[in-house]
C-alpha positions in Angstrom: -16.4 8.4 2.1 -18.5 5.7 1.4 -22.2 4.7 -0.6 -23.8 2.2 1.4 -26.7 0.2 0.3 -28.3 -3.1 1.7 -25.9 -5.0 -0.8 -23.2 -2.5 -1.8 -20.9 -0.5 -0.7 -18.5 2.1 -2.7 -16.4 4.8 -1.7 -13.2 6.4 -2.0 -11.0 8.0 0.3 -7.6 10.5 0.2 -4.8 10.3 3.1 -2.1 12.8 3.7 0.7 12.2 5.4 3.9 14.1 6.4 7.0 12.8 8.3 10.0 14.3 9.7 12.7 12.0 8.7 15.7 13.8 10.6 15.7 16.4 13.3 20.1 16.8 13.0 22.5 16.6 10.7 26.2 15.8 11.0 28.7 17.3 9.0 32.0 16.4 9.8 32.9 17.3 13.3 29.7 19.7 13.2 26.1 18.6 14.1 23.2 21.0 12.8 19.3 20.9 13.8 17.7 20.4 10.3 13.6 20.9 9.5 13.3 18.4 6.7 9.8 16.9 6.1 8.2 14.5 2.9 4.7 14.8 1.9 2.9 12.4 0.7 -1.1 12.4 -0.6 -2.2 8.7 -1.1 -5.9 7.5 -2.6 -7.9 4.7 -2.8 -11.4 3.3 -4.4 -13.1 0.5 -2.8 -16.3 -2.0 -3.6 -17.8 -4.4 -2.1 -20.9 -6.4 -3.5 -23.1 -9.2 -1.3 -25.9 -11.0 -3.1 -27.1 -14.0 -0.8 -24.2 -16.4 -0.8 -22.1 -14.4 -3.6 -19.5 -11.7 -2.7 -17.3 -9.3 -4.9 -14.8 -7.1 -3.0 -12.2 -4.8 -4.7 -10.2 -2.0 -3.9 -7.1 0.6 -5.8 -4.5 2.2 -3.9 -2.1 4.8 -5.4 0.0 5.7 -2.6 2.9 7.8 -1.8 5.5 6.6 1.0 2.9 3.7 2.6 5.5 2.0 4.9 3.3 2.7 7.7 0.1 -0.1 6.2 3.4 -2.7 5.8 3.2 -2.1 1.6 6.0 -1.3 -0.6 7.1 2.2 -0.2 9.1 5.1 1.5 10.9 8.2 0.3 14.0 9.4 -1.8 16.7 12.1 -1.1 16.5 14.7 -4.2 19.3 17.1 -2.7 21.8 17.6 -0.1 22.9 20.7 1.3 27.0 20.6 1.5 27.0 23.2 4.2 24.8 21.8 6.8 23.6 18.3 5.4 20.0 19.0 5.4 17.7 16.9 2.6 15.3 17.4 0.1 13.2 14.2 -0.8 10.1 13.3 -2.5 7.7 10.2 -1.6 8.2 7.2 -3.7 4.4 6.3 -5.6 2.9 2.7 -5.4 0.2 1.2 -7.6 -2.1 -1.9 -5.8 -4.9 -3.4 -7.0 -7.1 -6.2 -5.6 -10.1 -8.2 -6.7 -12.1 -11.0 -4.7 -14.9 -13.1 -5.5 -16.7 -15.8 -3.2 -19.3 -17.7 -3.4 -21.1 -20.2 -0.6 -22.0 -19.9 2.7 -21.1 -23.6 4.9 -18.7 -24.3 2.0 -17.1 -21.2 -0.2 -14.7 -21.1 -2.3 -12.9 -17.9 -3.4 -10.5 -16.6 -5.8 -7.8 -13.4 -5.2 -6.1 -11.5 -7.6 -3.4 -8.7 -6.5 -1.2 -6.7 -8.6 1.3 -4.2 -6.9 3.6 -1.6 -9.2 6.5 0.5 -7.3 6.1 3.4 -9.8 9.5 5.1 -8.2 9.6 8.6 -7.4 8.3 11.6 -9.9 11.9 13.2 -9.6 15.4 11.9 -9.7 16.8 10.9 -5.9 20.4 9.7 -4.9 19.5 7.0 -2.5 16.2 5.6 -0.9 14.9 4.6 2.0 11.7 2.4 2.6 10.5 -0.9 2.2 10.5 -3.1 -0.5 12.1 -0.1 -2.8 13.8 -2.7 -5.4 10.4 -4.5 -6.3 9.4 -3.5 -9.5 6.0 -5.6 -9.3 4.0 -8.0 -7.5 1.7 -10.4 -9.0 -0.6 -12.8 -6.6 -3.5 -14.9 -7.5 -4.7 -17.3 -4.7 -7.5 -20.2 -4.6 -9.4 -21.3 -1.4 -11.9 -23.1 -0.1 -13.0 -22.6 3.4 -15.7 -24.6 5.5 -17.8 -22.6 7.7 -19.7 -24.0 11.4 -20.5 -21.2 13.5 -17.4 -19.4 14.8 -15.3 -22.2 13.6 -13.9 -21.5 10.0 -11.2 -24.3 8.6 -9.6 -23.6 4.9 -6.8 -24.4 2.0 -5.1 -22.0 0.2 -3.0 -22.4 -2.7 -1.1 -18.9 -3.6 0.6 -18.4 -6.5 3.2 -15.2 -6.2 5.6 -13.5 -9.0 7.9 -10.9 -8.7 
């Protein structure tokens, strides 16, 4: 949901999403049909500011399992049926936050800042599976300058990156 005006706009938004991670399980010799699903609820604030030739942009994610946007994330197993193999799990959470400011129009220079926190899952698991599930945080902060003709844009960008 968004709040436009001529120069703003602001909103926020909420995404759900549920995945079947298994439809069998194999226990020794024996192979069952299991119905095992994670849940995950995932929100995010955005901004973005134009004045003339100045620009502010920013946006906050707090996600649960986000694999699917190519960010850190995914799921853990929380139990383990002995009989019949079937799992329990629980989304694994994921704190990003972004901020970028820009100023010009035929030359503009910009700076980023990103910060990413893999906040784990809110219960105990056994094993994980995902992306990027050993990152504990993620720190960038990246300089350019880009010149603008037209449809033509050619730039430099010097990214520093921690994690």
């Amino acid at each position: 949901m968004d709040y436009r005006r001529p120069e703003l706009i602001a909103g926020a938004g909420v995404h759900v999403s549920s995945i079947r991670p298994r439809t069998k399980s194999v226990v020794g010799s024996d192979t069952y049909k299991v119905d095992e699903r994670v849940t995950g609820v995932s929100a995010e604030a955005h901004l973005k500011y134009t004045h003339e030739r100045f620009l502010l942009s920013a946006k906050s994610v707090l996600g649960t399992n986000l694999t699917q946007t190519s960010t850190v994330g995914g799921y853990g197993i929380t139990s383990v049926d002995p009989r019949t193999g079937e799992q329990t799990y629980t989304p694994l959470r994921t704190s990003a936050t972004w901020l970028n400011v820009a100023y010009g129009k035929t030359w503009r220079p910009a700076l980023f800042f990103g910060y990413l926190k893999n906040l784990g899952a809110s219960t105990e698991v056994s094993d994980v599976l995902g992306t990027g599930t050993n990152l504990d945080q993620l720190l960038n902060a990246t300089a350019e300058l880009t010149y603008n003709r037209g449809n033509w844009k050619l730039g430099a960008e010097y990214s520093l990156c921690n994690s």
